[in-house]
N, C-alpha and C positions, 0 to 999 in steps of 0.2 A: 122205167117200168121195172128194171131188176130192182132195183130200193125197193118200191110198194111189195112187191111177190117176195123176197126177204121179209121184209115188215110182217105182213101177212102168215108168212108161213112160221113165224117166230110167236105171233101172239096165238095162233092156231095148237101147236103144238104144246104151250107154254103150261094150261092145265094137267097137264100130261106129264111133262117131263118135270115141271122143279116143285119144290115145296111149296104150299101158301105161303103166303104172308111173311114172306124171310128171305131178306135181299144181304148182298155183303156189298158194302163200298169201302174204294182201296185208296190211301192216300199214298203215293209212289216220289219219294224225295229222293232227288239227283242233287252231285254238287259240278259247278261247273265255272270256270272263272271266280274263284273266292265270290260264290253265290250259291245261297240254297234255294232249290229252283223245286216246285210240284205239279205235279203230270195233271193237264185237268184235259177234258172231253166239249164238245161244242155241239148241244143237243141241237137235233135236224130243224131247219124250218123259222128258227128263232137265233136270236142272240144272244142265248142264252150258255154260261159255262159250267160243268157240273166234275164233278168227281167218276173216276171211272168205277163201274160197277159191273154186277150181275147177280143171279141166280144159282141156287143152289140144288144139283138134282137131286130127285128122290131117292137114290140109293147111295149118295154122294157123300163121304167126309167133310165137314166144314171147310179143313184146312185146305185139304184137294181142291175144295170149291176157287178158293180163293187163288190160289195157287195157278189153277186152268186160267181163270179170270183174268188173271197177272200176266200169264204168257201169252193170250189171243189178245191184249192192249199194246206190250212190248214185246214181244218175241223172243225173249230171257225165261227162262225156268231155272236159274239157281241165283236166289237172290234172300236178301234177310228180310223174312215177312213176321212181321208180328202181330198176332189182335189184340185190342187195346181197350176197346170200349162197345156193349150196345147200345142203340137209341130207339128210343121207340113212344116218343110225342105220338099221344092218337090223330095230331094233323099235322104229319112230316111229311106225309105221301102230298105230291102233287097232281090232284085229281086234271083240274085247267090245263096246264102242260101238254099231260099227255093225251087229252082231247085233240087240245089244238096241234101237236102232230098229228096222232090218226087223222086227223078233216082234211090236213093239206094235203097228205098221203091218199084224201079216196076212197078210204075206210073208216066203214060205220060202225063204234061200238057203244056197246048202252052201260048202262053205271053197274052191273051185276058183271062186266067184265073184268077178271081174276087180275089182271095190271092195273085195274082203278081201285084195289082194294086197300084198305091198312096194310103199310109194310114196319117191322121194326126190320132196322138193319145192323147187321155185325162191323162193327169198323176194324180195317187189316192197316197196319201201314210197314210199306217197304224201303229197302235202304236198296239204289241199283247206280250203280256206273253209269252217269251221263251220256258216255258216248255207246254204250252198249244197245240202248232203247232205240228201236224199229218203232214209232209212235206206227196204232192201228185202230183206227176209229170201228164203235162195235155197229150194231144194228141202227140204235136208236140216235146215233152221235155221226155227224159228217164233217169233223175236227176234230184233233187233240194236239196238244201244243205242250212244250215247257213254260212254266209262268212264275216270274222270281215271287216270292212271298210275298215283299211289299207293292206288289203290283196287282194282285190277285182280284178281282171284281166281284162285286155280289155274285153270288153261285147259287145254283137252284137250289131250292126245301133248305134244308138245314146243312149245308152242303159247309159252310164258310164256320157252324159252329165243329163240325167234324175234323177240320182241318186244323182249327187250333188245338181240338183235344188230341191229335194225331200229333202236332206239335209238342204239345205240352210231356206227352208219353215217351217222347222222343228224349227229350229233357231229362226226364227222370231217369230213364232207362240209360242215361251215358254217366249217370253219379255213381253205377256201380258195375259199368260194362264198359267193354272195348268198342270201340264207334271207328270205321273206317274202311274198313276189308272191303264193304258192297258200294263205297262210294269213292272212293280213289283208285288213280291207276295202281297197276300191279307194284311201281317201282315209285315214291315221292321222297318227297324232304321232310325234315322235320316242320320246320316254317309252315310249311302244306299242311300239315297234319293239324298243327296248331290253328291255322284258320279255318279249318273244318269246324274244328272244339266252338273256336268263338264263334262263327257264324249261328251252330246252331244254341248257343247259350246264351247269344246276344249279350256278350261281354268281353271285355278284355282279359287275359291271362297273359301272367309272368313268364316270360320265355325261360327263365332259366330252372325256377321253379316246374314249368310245363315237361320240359324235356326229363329233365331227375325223374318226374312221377312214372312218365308214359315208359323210360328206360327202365325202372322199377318194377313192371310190370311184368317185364320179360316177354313182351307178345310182340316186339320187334327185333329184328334182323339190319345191322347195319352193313350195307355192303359197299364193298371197294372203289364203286362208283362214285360221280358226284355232276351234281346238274351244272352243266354246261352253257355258257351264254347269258350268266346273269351279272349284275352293273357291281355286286361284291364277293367276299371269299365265297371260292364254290361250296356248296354244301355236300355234304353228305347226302346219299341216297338211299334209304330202309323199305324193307317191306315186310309182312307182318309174317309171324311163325305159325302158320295158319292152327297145329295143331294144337299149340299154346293157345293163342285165339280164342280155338271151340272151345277150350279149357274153360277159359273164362269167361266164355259168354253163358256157359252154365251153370258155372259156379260163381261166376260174380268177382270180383275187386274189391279189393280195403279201399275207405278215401271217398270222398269225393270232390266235386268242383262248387 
């Protein structure tokens, strides 16, 4: 019964508090084991997996929105959030869906209700530390889970075109920026750094090539350390110059990949 009275008191309140017709959904990529993994939601009632989402209130900054969004899902508020794309097909919204929760839930709503309406939604996607994430399923969702890329299942509404343009943005945005701060530990290898690169470019790159560039850069720190317990020469251990970093993630990099 506390589900339905949440349920209830969320779509009650919901003409009230957020804007019409303007949802933000957030694609949330972790890396973990030389794998890029994205955060997806397990809508109530069905077997069905979506992207995490919400609502934007009426007096609320976009970014804010997204932002709160991001921290009631993971439990993080300092992480690299970008928006990338809107969508807004006049049959993205999934009318059926959300019917067929309210019915299980017990609750009767008719087609003039403000959740069955046209949504365009703003697409965010984040870069966050795998082991950092507190998974927190929202109202409408009774799972969330890591899910490696090529594993990924049909996903509600348009949920699966989102995630490759969240993809693809991701892509672009590492041809001319530093990629790594929000998805690796504080302290890695270069090796590490470099399968981050390939993972998300889905390519191979030249180590020796790799290292010159990313050293070039100057947004790393090589420290005295070196990782321990592996089958060759230990490596070196770097972590990034954070202020250099924000440098460049505002100003961008020469180069790309």
């Amino acid at each position: 019964m506390a589900s339905t009275r949440n349920i209830k008191e969320f779509l009650q309140a919901g003409s009230r508090l957020y804007l019409p017709s303007v949802s933000i959904d957030c694609i949330i990529f972790g890396f973990h084991e030389n794998h890029l993994k994205v955060f997806l939601v397990k809508m109530k009632h069905t077997n069905h997996w979506g992207l995490p989402g919400g609502f934007i209130l009426k007096e609320e900054h976009l970014d804010d929105a997204a932002n709160r969004i991001l921290k009631q899902r993971t439990g993080i508020d300092d992480l690299f959030l970008q928006q990338f794309h809107v969508f807004g097909h006049p049959d993205r919204s999934d009318k059926k869906l959300h019917m067929e929760t309210m019915r299980r839930e017990g609750i009767t709503i008719d087609d003039a209700h403000w959740i069955l309406q046209r949504f365009i939604t703003v697409g965010y996607y984040a870069l966050v530390v795998y082991s950092h994430v507190r998974p927190i399923p929202d109202t409408l969702s009774e799972d969330c889970a890591w899910w490696e890329l090529d594993e990924v299942p049909a996903l509600i509404m348009d949920h699966n075109e989102l995630l490759q343009k969240a993809l693809q943005s991701v892509r672009s945005h590492l041809q001319h920026h530093p990629v790594g701060y929000n998805l690796l530990p504080a302290r890695f290898t270069m090796p590490e750094l470099q399968k981050l690169y390939e993972t998300i470019l889905g390519k191979k790159l030249d180590r020796r090539n790799f290292q010159r560039r990313m050293l070039g850069y100057q947004v790393l720190r090589r420290l005295k350390d070196t990782r321990r317990g592996v089958a060759h020469k230990a490596p070196y251990l770097y972590s990034f110059d954070l202020k250099k970093y924000r440098k460049a993630l505002k100003e961008g990099l020469k180069g790309g990949w």
